[in-house]
C-alpha positions in Angstrom: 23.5 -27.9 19.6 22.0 -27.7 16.2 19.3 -25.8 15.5 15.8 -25.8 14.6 14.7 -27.6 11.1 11.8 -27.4 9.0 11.8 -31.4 9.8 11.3 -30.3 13.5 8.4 -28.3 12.6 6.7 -30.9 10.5 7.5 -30.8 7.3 9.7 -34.3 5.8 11.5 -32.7 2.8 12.8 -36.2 2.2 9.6 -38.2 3.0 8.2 -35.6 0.1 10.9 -36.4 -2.6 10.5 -40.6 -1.7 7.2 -39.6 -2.4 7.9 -38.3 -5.8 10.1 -40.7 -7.0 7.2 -43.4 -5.9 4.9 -41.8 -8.0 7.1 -41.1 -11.1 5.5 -44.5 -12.8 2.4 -44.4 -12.4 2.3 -41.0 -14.3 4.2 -42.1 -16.9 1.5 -44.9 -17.7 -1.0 -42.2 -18.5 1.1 -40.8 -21.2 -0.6 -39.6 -24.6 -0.5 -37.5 -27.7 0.0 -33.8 -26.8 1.7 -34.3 -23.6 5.6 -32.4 -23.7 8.2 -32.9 -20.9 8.1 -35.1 -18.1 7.0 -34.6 -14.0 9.2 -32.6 -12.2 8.5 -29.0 -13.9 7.1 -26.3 -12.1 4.3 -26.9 -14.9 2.7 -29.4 -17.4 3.2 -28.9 -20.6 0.7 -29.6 -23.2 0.7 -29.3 -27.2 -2.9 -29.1 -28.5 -2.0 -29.6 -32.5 0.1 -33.0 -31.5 -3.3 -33.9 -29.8 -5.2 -33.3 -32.8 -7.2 -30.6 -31.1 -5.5 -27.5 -32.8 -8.2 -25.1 -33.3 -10.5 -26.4 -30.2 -11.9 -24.5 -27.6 -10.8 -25.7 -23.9 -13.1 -26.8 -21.1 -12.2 -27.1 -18.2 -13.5 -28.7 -14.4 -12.1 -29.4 -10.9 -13.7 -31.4 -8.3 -12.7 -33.4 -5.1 -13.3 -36.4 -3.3 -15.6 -35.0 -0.2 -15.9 -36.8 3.0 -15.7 -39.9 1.2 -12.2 -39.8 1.9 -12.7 -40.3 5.6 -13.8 -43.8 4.6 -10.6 -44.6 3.1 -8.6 -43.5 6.0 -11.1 -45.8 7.8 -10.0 -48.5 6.0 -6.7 -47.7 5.0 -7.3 -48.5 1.2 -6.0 -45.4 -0.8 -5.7 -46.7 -4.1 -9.2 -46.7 -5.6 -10.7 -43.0 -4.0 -7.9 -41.3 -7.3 -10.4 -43.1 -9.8 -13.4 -40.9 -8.2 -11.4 -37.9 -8.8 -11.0 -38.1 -12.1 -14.1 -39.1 -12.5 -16.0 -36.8 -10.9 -13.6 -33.8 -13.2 -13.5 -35.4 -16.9 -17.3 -36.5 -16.4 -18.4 -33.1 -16.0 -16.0 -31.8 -19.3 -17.7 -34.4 -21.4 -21.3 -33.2 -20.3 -19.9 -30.2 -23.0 -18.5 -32.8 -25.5 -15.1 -32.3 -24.4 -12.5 -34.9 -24.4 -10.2 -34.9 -21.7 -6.9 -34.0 -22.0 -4.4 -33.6 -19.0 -5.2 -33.5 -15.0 -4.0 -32.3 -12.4 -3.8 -33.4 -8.7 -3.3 -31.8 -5.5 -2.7 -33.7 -2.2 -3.2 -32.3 1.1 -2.0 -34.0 3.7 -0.4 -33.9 7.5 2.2 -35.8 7.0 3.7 -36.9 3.9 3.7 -40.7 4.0 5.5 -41.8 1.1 3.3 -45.4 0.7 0.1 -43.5 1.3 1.2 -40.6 -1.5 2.0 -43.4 -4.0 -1.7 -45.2 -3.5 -3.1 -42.1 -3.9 -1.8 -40.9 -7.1 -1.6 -44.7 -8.5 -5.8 -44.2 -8.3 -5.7 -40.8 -9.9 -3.6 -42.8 -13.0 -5.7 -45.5 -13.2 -8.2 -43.1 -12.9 -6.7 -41.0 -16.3 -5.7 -44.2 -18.2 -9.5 -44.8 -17.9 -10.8 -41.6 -19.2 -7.7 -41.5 -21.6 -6.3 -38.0 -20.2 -2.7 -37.5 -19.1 -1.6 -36.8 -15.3 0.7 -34.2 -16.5 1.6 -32.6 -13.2 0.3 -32.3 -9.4 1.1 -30.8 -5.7 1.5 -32.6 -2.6 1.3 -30.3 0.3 2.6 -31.1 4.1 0.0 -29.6 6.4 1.6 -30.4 9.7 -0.8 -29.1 12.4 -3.7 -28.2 10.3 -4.1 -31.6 9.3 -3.3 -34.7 11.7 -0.9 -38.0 10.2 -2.8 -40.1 8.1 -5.8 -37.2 7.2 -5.4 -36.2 4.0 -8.0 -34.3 1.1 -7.5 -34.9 -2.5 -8.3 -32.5 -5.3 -7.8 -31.8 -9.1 -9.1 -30.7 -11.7 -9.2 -31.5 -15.9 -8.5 -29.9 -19.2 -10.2 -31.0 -22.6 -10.6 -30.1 -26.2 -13.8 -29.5 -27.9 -14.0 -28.2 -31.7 -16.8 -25.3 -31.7 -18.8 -26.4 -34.0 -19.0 -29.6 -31.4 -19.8 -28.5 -27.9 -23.4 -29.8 -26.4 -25.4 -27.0 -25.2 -28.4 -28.2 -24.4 -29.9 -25.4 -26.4 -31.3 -27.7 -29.0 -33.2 -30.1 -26.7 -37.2 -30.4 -27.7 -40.1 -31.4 -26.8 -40.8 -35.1 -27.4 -36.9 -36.0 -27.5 -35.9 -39.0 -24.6 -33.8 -39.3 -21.3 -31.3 -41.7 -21.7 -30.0 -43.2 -18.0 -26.6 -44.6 -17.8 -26.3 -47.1 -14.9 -24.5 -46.2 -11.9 -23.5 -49.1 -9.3 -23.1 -46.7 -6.5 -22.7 -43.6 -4.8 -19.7 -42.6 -7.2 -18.1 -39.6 -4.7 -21.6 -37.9 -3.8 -23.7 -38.2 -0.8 -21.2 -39.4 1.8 -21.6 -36.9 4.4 -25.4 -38.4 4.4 -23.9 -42.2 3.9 -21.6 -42.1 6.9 -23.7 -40.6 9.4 -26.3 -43.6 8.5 -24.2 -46.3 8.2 -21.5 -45.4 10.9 -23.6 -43.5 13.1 -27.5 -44.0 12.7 -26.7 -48.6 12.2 -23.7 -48.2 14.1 -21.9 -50.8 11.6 -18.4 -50.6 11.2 -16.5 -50.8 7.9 -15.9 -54.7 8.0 -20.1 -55.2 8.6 -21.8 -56.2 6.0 -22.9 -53.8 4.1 -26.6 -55.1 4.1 -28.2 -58.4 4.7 -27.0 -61.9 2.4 -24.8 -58.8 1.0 -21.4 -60.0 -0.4 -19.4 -57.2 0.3 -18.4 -55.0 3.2 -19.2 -51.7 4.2 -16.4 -50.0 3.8 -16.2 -52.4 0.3 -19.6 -51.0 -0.8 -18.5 -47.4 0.2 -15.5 -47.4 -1.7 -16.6 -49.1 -5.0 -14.8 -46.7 -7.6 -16.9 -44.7 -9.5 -17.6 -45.5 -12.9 -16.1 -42.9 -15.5 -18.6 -43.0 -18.9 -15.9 -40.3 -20.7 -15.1 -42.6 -23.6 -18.7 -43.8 -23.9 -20.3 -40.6 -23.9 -18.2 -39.3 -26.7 -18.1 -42.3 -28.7 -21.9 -42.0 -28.7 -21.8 -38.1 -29.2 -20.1 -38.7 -32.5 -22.5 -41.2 -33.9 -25.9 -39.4 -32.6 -27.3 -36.3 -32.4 -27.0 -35.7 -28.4 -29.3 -33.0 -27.3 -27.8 -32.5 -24.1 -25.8 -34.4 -21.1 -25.9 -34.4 -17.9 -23.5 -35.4 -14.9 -25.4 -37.0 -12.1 -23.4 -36.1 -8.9 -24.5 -34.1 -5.8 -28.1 -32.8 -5.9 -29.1 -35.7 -7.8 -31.1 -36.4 -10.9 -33.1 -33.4 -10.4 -29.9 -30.8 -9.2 -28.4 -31.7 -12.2 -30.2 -32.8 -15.8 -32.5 -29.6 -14.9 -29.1 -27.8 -15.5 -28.9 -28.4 -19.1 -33.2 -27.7 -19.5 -34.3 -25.2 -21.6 -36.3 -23.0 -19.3 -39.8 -23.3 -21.1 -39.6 -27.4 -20.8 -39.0 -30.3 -18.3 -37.8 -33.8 -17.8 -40.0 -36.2 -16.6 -38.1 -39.4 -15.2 -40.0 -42.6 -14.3 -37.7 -44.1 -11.5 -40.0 -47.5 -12.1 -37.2 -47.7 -15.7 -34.4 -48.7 -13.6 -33.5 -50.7 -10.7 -32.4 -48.7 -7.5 -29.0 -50.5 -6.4 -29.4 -52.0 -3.1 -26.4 -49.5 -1.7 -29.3 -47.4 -1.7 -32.3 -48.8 -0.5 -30.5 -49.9 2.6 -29.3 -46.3 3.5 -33.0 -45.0 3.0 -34.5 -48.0 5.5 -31.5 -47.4 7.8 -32.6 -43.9 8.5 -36.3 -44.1 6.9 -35.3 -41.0 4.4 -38.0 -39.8 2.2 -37.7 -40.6 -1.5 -37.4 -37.3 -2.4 -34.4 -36.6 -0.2 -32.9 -39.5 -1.8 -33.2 -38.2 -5.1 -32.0 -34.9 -4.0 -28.9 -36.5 -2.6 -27.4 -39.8 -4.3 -27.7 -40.7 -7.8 -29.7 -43.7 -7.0 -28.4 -45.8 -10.0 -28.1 -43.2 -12.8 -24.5 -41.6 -13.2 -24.8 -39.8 -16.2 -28.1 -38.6 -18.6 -28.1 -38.3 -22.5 -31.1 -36.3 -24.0 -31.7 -37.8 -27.7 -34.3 -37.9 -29.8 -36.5 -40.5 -29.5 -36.2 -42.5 -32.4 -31.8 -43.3 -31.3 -32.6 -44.1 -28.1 -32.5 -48.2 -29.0 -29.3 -47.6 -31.0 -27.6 -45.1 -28.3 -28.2 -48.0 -25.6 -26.6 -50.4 -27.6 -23.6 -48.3 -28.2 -23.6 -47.8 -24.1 -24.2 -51.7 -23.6 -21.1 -51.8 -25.9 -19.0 -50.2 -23.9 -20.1 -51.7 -20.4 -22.1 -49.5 -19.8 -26.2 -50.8 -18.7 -28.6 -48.0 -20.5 -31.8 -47.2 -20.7 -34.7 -44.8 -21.4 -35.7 -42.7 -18.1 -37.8 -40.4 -19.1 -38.5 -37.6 -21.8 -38.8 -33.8 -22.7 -42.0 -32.0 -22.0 -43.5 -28.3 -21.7 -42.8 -27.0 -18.6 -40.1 -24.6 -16.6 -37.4 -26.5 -16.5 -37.9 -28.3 -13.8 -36.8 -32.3 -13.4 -40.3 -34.3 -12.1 -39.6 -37.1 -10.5 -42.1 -40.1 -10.4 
């Protein structure tokens, strides 16, 4: 009789290395200046000079998915929720004028399934390739027992390079100088614990529904829309223009977050008539008749990232924006106050 095995307790050694060796090409696609070695180390290795960034200090962010990773178990799409981790990491490192460098991901799962694994991590390089970072390195952890087959949480986190005489502070925003909103299509990776319970619970729609009347798309579709990552944009427009301050519009919403880079003897004041609300979230405020300001205190409602400028560049910054995809526009602008966001 032979005896037990860590297979017997849960753990696929083999499913873990298939895994691996699934996943070995889609890291290699993110490959850029600075990165040294190759995936299999027991760390990434990284030159800063080779990436031109010799000299720079290092910023750094980690993140997750959240509960919007139920909805891809739901519908058993992994291979766009990577592309909201990365995002949600390199789109806070920028809000310092940092450009990303190298990620990092970590995969939690209760059983390794080595088709799931290689979705996964195919989103997290398309997600890098995007923001022009390399995936340099990673975990994938077997939970048997803690987790069920199939559940899974995805985490990481980002590295980037900012010169010092370069990082955005927010300490020289004044009075009189404008709010710049980038567009956002959706809920990006915030808001879902809210999202499901309305859509899934409160409408009791499934993910194949539509997601709201004459809508195109499903539910689980206009869930798991990707969320946009405005890295590139943000710097490219941060070295052409004096950027005051930026501001990554994720959980807590517009005012949780631009009142973060506020000087504390000044507001924002943000006229949500400058944009159109996507319809994602209009229909989860009728569904569950929220309040406006719980809306604005939980999803992004179309704006995924702020820019404070002065107000002569704001035609010029949206331009550049418009150039590269991204809709922009003027939201609001800097007054006296407390440093507060006022939304109206």
């Amino acid at each position: 009789m032979s005896g037990n095995s860590y297979k017997d307790a849960g753990v696929d050694i083999e499913a873990g290395e298939a895994a691996v060796d699934r996943i070995k090409g889609h890291v290699a696609r993110t490959d850029r200046p600075g990165v040294t070695g190759s995936i299999g180390g027991f760390g990434g290795l990284f030159d800063l000079a080779t990436a031109g960034h010799d000299g720079s200090m290092l910023v750094s962010a980690t993140d997750g998915v959240g509960t919007k990773s139920l909805v891809a178990t739901m519908t058993g799409r992994y291979d766009t929720i990577g592309i909201d981790l990365v995002a949600m990491c390199v789109d806070d490192l920028v809000c310092q004028g940092a450009e990303s460098l190298f990620f990092l991901d970590y995969i939690s799962v209760g059983k390794v399934i080595p088709e799931q694994m290689e979705e996964l991590v195919s989103g997290v390089a398309d997600g890098c390739t995007q923001a022009g970072c390399a995936l340099v390195g990673g975990e994938m952890a077997e939970h048997p027992g803690m987790m069920k087959p199939g559940e899974f949480d995805l985490v990481g986190f980002a590295v980037g390079g900012v010169a010092p005489g370069s990082v955005i502070t927010g300490e020289r925003v004044e009075v009189g100088n404008a709010v710049v909103g980038i567009s956002s299509p959706n809920l990006r990776s915030n808001g879902f614990s809210l999202a499901r319970k309305l859509m899934f619970e409160t409408a009791g729609r499934s993910v194949d529904d539509p997601a709201w009347a004459g809508s195109g798309v499903s539910v689980g579709e206009a869930l798991l829309e990707p969320s946009v990552i405005y890295t590139p944009a943000v710097l490219a427009v941060a070295s052409q223009f004096d950027v005051r301050a930026v501001a990554h519009i994720t959980g807590g919403g517009l005012p949780g977050n631009l009142n973060r880079v506020l000087p504390t003897t000044m507001d924002a004041r943000i006229d949500t008539t400058a944009w159109g609300v996507p319809p994602i979230f209009t229909e989860l405020q009728r569904i569950g008749n929220v309040e406006t300001t719980e809306m604005f205190r939980t999803f992004n409602m179309g704006i995924g990232m702020t820019l404070v400028v002065p107000d002569d560049q704001v035609s010029s910054v949206c331009d550049l924006l418009v150039d590269h995809g991204h809709p922009a526009t003027q939201i609001g602008s800097i007054t006296p106050g407390s440093g507060a966001v006022q939304v109206a």
